[in-house]
N, C-alpha and C positions, 0 to 999 in steps of 0.2 A: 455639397460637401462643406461642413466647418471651415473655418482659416486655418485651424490650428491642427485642423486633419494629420496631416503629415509630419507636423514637429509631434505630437503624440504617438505619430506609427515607429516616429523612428527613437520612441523610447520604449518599445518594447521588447525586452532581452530573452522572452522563451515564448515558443510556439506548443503549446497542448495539444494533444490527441486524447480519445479517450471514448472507450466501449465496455459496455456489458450485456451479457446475455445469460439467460437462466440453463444455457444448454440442452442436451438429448434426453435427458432420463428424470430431471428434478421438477415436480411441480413448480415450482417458482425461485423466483431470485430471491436469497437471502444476500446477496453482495449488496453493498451500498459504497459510491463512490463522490467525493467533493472535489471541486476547484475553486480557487479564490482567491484575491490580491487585497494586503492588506499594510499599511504603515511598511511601502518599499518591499513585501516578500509575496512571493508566489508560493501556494502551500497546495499541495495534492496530497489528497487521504485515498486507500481501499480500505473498504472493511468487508470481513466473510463469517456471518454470522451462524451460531450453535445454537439449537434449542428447539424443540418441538412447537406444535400447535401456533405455529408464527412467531416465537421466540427469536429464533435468529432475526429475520428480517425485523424487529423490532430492536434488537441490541446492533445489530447493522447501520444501524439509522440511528438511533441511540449517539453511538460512538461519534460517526462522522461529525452531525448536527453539536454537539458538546464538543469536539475538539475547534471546528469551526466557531463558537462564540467565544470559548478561552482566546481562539487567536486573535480575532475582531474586537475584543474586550485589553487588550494587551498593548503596552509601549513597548515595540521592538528595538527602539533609541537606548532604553530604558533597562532592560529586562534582558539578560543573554537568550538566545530563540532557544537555545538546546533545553535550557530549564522551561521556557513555555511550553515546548513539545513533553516536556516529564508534567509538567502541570496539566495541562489538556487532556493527556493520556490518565491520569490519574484522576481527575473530574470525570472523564468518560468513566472508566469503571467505577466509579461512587453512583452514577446514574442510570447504569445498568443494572447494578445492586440493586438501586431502589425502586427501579418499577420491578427486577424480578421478585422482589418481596411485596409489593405490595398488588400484586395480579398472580394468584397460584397457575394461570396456565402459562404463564411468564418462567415459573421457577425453573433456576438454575440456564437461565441462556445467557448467552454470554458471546463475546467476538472477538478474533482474531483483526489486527488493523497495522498498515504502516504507513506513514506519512513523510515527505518531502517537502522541503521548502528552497525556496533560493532568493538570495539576497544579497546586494551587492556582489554578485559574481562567485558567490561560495552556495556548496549544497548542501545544506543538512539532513541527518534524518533520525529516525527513530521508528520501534515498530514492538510489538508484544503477539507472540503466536507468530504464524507462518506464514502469513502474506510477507513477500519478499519487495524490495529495492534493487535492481541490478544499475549499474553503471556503467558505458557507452564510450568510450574513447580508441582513435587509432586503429579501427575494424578488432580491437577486442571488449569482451565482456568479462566484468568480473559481477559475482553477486557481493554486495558489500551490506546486508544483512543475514544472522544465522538464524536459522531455523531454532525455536524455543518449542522441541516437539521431544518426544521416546528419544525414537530414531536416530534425531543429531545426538542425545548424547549417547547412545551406543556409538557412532561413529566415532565422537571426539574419545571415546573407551578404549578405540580400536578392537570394539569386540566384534563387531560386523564390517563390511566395506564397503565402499560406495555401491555397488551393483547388486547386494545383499540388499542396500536399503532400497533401494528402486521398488524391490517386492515384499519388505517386509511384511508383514498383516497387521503389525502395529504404524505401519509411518504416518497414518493422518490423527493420531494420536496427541496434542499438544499440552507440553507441560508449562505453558504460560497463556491468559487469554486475560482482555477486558471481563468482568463480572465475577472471576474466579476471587481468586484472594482479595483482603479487604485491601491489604497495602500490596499491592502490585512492585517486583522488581523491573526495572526498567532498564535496557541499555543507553548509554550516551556515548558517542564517538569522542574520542579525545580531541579533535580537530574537525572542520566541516572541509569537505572537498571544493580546491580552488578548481575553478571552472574555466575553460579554453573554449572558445568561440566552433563550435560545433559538435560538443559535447552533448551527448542525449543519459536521460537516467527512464529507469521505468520500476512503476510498480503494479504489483499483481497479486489476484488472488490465489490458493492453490490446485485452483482448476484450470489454468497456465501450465504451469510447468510439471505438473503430474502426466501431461501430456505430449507437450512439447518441448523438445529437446533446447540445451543450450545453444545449441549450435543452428537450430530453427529462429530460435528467438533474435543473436544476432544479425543472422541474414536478412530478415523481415522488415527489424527493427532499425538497422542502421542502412537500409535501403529505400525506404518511403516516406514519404509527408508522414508525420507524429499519428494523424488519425488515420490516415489507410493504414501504418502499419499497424496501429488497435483492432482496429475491421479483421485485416488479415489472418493476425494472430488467434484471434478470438473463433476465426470462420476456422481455420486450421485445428485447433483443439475440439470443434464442433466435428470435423471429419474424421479426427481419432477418436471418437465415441461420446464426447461431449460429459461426463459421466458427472459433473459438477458442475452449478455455477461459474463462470468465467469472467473476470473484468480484468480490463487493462488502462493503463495512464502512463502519457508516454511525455517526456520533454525532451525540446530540444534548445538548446541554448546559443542565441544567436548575437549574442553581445552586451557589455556594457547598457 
């Protein structure tokens, strides 16, 4: 073992988890997931890609891979993270654009993505389309990304209800993704969330929670090591029918 083994263990402040699976019924995985440490920030991307004849899995991967070099290309000293994460996000869809235009069996794919980062002890995030972020403290969950689909805004209309959208036939429907529009609208958090020493955040794609309940996902989640409970979650979604790709990515934040 190195000398310096243990002065580097004990500067590590999140534990990762993280799983995917193509599920019960989908020829293959179009999800694509990153982790990576870079200038002081841990950053976790899902992405859950759209588009026929391998389109998604190539805008999948598209996305991840291009928000990964914006980050690794970037001074976070320098640079507020929340505008890198708009920057990245924004590079990704320029580069999904461009190969779906320059491959016709490519046209029009495109992907859903949300991204995490943590750095000095705050979390940020940001996300376009339906892959969600939830947050982890004190045995409760909140989801602290909304849903950019139909759906959420009939809900936010109050035209439907929460239990209306459960079965809608429109709810996988999304009104924002990587590859759509040329200038993409982006959310930014007014604030990044300060973080408390056993804090967990997770993100997912939405063959997650199409399945399994909130109230699965805490129990799971704030019960196991970061990667069983990836494993768990993911085998559980497989055992309600599995009907979509599935990935998960799980932190747990274990200090300073």
């Amino acid at each position: 073992m190195p000398e310096n083994a243990s002065a580097e263990a004990a500067k590590i402040s999140l534990v990762i988890g993280n799983h995917s699976h193509v599920g019960m019924v989908r020829p293959e995985n179009e999800d694509y997931l990153g982790y990576y440490s870079h200038d002081g920030a841990d950053v976790v991307i899902v992405a859950d890609g759209m588009g026929g004849h391998a389109g998604g899995k190539v805008a999948s991967r598209v996305a991840v891979e291009t928000i990964r070099d914006v980050f690794l290309g970037a001074s976070l000293d320098a640079e507020p993270l929340f505008e890198v994460m708009a920057r990245a996000l924004r590079a990704a869809n320029l580069n999904i654009r461009t190969e779906s235009a320059a491959d016709a069996r490519l046209k029009g794919m495109g992907a859903t993505c949300a991204i995490a980062a943590v750095r000095e002890g705050r979390l940020f995030h940001s996300h376009l389309g339906d892959c969600r972020v939830y947050f982890l403290r004190g045995g409760e969950l909140s989801r602290i990304t909304k849903d950019h689909t139909v759906v959420q805004r009939l809900l936010d209309g109050g035209i439907i209800t929460a239990e209306e959208a459960k079965v809608h036939p429109e709810k996988n429907i999304v009104s924002r993704a990587l590859g759509g529009r040329e200038d993409p609208e982006i959310d930014i958090p007014a604030e990044p969330i300060r973080l408390e020493v056993g804090d967990r955040f997770l993100l997912c794609s939405d063959g997650l929670f199409d399945l399994v309940t909130d109230e699965e996902i805490l129990d799971i989640a704030s019960k196991n090591h970061p990667q069983e409970a990836c494993q768990k979650l993911v085998a559980l979604a497989n055992e309600k029918g599995g009907r979509d790709n599935v990935t998960v990515q799980i932190g747990l934040y274990t200090g300073p």
